[in-house]
N, C-alpha and C positions, 0 to 999 in steps of 0.2 A: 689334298692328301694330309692327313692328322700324323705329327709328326708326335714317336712316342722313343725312347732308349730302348736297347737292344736287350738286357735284362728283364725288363718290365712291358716287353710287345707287348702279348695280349691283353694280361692284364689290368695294364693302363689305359689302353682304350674306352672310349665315349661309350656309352648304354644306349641307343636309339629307340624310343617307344614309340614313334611313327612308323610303319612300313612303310609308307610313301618315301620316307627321307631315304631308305635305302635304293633309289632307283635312282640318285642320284653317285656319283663315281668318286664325287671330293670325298664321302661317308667314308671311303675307304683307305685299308692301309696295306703297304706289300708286307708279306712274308720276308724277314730277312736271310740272306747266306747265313748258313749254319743248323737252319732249322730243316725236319726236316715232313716231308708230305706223307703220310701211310694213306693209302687207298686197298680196297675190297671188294669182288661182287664176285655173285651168286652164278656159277656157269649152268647155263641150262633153265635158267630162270623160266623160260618162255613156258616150257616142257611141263615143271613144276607147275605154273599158272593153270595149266588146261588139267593136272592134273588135281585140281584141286585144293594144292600147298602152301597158296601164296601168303596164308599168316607162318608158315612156318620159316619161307624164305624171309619176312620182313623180321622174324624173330633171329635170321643170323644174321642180317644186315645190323640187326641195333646189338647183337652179342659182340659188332666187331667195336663199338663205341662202351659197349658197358667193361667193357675188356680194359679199355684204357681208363677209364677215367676213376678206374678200382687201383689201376695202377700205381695214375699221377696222383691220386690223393687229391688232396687240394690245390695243384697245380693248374692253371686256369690255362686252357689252350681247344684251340675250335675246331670243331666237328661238326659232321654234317650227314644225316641220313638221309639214303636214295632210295627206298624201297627194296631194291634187292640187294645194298650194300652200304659201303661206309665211306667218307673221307673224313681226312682227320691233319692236324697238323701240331708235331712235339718238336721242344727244344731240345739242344745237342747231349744234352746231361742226361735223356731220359732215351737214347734212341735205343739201344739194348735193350733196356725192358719193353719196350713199346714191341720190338722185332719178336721177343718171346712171346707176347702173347697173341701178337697176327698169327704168330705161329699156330698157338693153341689153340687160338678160334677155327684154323681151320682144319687142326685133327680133330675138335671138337662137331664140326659143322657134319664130315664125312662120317666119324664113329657112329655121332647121334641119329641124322638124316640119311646118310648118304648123298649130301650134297657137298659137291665138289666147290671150293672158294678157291678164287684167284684175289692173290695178295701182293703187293710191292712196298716197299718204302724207298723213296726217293729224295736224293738230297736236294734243298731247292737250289743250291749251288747249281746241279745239273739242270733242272727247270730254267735258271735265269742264263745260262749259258747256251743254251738251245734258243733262245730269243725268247721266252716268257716268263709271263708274271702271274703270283696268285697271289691275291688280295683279300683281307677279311673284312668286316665288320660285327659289331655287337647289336642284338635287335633283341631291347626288351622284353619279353609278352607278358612280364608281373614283376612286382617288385622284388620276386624271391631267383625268374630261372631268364634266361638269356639264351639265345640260337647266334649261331657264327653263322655270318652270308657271307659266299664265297665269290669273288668276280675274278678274269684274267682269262686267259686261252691258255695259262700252264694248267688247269685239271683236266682239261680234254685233252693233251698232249699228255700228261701221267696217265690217263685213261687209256690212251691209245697203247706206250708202252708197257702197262699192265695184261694188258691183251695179246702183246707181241713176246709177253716173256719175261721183260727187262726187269731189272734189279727188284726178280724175284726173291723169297725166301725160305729157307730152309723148313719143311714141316716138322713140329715138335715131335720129338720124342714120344714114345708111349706110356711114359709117366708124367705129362705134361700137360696140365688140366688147368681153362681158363678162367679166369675168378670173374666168375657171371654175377656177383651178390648184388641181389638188388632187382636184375631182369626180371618182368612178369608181364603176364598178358593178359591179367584179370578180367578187364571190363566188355563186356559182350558188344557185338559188333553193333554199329550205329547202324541205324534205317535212316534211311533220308527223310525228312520233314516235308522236302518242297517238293520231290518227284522224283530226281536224279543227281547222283555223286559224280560230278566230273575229275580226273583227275589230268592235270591239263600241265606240259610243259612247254614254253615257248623259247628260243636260244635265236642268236641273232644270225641273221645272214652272213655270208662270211664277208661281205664287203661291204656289209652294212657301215654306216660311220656312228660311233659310239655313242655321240649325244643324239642320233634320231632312233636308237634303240633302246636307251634314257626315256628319251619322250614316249614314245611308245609304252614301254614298261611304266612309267608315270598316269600316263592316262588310262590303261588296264586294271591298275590296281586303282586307282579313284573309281571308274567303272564298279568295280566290285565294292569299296569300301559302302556304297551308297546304298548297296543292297541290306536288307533286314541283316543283323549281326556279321558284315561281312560276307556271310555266305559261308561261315563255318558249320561243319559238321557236325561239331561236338552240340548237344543241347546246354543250353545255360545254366541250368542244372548240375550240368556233369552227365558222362556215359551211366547206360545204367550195370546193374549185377545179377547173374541168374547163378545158378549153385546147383551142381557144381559146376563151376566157371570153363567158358568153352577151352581155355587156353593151359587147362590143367596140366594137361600132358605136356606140353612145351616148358610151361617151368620145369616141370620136373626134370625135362632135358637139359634146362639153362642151371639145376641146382643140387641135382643128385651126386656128385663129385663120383667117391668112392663106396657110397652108398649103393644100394638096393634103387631101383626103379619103383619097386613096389612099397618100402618103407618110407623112400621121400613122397610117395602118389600119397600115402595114410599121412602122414604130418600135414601135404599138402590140402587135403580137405578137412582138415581140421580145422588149420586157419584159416582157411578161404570161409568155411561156415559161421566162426566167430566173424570175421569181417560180411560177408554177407549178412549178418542177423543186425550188426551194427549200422549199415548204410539203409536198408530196408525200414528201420525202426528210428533212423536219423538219431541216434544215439548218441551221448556225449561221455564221456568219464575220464579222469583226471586231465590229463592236457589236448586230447584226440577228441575232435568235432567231427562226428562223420561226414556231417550236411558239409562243414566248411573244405575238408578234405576233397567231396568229389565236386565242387564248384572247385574250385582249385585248379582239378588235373582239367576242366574245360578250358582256362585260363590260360595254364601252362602251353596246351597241345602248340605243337609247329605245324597247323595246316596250312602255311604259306612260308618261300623259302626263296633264296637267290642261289647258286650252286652254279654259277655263270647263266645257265639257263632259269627264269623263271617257274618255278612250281606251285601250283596250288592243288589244294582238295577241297570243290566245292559243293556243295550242298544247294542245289538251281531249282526253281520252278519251270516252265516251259519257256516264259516270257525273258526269263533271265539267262538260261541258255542259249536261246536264238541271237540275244543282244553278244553273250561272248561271242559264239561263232563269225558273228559278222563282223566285229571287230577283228578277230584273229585272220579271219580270209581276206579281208581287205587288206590287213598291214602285210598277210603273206604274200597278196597277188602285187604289192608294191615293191616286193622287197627286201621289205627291213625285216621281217622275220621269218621262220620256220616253227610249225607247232604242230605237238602231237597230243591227240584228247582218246580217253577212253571214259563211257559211262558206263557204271554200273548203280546196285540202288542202296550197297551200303560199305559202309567206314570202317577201318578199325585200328586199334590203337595199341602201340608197344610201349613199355614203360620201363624206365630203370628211378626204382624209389630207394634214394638210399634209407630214408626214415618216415613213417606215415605219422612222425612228431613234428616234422617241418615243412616247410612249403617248396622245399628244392625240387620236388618228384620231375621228374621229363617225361613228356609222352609223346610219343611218335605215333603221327596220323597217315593213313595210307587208303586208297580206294581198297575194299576189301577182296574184288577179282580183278586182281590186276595190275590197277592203282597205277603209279608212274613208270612202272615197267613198262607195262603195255601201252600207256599213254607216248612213250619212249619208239618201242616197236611200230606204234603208227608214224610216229616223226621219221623214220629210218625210211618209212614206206612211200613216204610220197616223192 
């Protein structure tokens, strides 16, 4: 356990550029009393999936992260995208604002979509009083962006009472509009290279004992590390761009405030065209690289994740799928785990860019029909 002051938690915290180091449990640190957990998801998820919406569900799961971190500013505190939702964890000085804007995300979610969000904020007081624990870590994936891994049986117990109700909140007002700046969903969906997008989550038995679901999660991810680029989605390159970009409309949802639909669509292809002509022509001009830009967001993506369970999105030839499955059935038929996989045959990716001057951009990777929802609904199934 890395021991850090109550001031300076996250903050402080080690940068891990291994994912292997995070399958290890000393990587990590608890959440202290005082702080507090916000969680989010998407009701009816399933529903939306078949119905064809599941970039727009993954676009209010990362709205309930771009929400806060417009918020905190430069306040460093961990979050965590689940494909159809959010966990997040703010200090005591920020819980008001943090509750305002669950709030907005989710009159926003319903005005926009009509999808309905279930929202909580939870003190971890209550969490550590109930008998659990959530634990973070920091996991490099560039020198510029970092992903918080999440360990403990307290987010499946906030998960639980999120579900059941509990220290729900209030929906904003109708003059209460979430500050999405930065949300987009430019880069067009990835095709797999090797055959098949698995998007795969595994969580441990419940009597599993912690260091043989360690070990396990250790030699799973060494498994994958060995394959051609991990078995990431993204191309080395970068995702590519078509124009106008498929995820137009959803900005427009994440950026039109008090605006026109139609006036922010017209701004909205404007810039998407100037950026489209840029990346296509790998263009340079004053301090914006387009080439180094979309190598970048490949870099940045989180298509591997701890969130107590295991997640990845990977990108498998035949030979390399069959190897996970057998690994995953065997640890299952022993025991130590439980896992849910859905294939599909492509990727796609959420983004909150605060500036396309810096290397900070975030991209969230998600199976594109489906992804860890549905990979979820099969874990539920067996």
């Amino acid at each position: 356990m890395i021991e850090v002051s109550y001031a300076d938690f996250y903050s402080r915290l080690p940068r891990f550029r291994s994912f292997a180091e995070l399958t290890d449990s000393t990587a990590y640190s608890d959440i202290p009393d005082g702080w507090f957990l916000g969680i989010a998801d998407v009701v009816g998820s399933t529903e939306a999936i078949k119905a064809g919406a599941y970039k727009t569900v993954n676009m209010v799961g990362a709205a309930v992260i771009s929400a806060q971190v417009n918020t905190l500013q430069d306040v460093d505190f961990p979050y965590i995208f689940g494909g159809d939702g959010a966990t997040f964890c703010v200090p005591p000085a920020f819980r008001d604002a943090s509750a305002q804007q669950l709030s907005a995300v989710r009159q926003w979610a319903m005005a926009e979509f009509g999808l309905k969000l279930r929202i909580a904020l939870i003190p971890m007081d209550a969490i550590h009083q109930a008998g659990h624990t959530v634990s973070v870590a920091r996991y490099a994936v560039s020198e510029s962006v970092d992903y918080a891994m999440f360990r403990g049986s307290g987010s499946l117990w906030a998960e639980q009472q999120l579900k059941a109700g509990a220290f729900a909140l209030p929906t904003g007002g109708s003059d209460t509009y979430p500050d999405l700046t930065g949300l987009s969903c430019r880069w067009s969906a990835m095709r797999s290279k090797n055959g098949t997008v698995l998007s795969i989550v595994i969580i441990p038995e419940t009597k599993t004992d912690p260091f043989e679901y360690d070990k396990f999660a250790g030699a799973f991810v060494e498994l994958v590390s060995q394959t051609e680029r991990g078995s990431t989605p993204v191309p080395e390159e970068g995702p590519g761009v078509s124009w106008p970009p498929e995820g137009l409309a959803l900005e427009a949802h994440a950026s039109h405030g008090t605006r026109s639909m139609l006036t922010t669509k017209i701004r909205l292809l404007a810039e998407t065209f100037v950026a489209w002509v840029f990346i296509k022509a790998r263009l340079k001009i004053g301090g914006f690289d387009s080439a180094h830009y979309q190598r970048t967001t490949g870099l940045n993506a989180d298509f591997q994740k701890f969130e107590q369970s295991l997640k990845m999105t990977l990108d498998c030839n035949e030979a390399v799928k069959q190897q996970i499955i057998t690994m995953l059935d065997e640890a299952q038929h022993e025991g130590i785990i439980r896992y849910g996989i859905h294939e599909q045959d492509t990727s796609i990716m959420t983004c909150i860019v605060p500036s396309i001057m810096s290397d900070d951009h975030i991209h969230f990777v998600d199976g594109a029909n489906g992804g860890y929802a549905a990979a979820t609904r099969t874990l539920k199934e067996h």
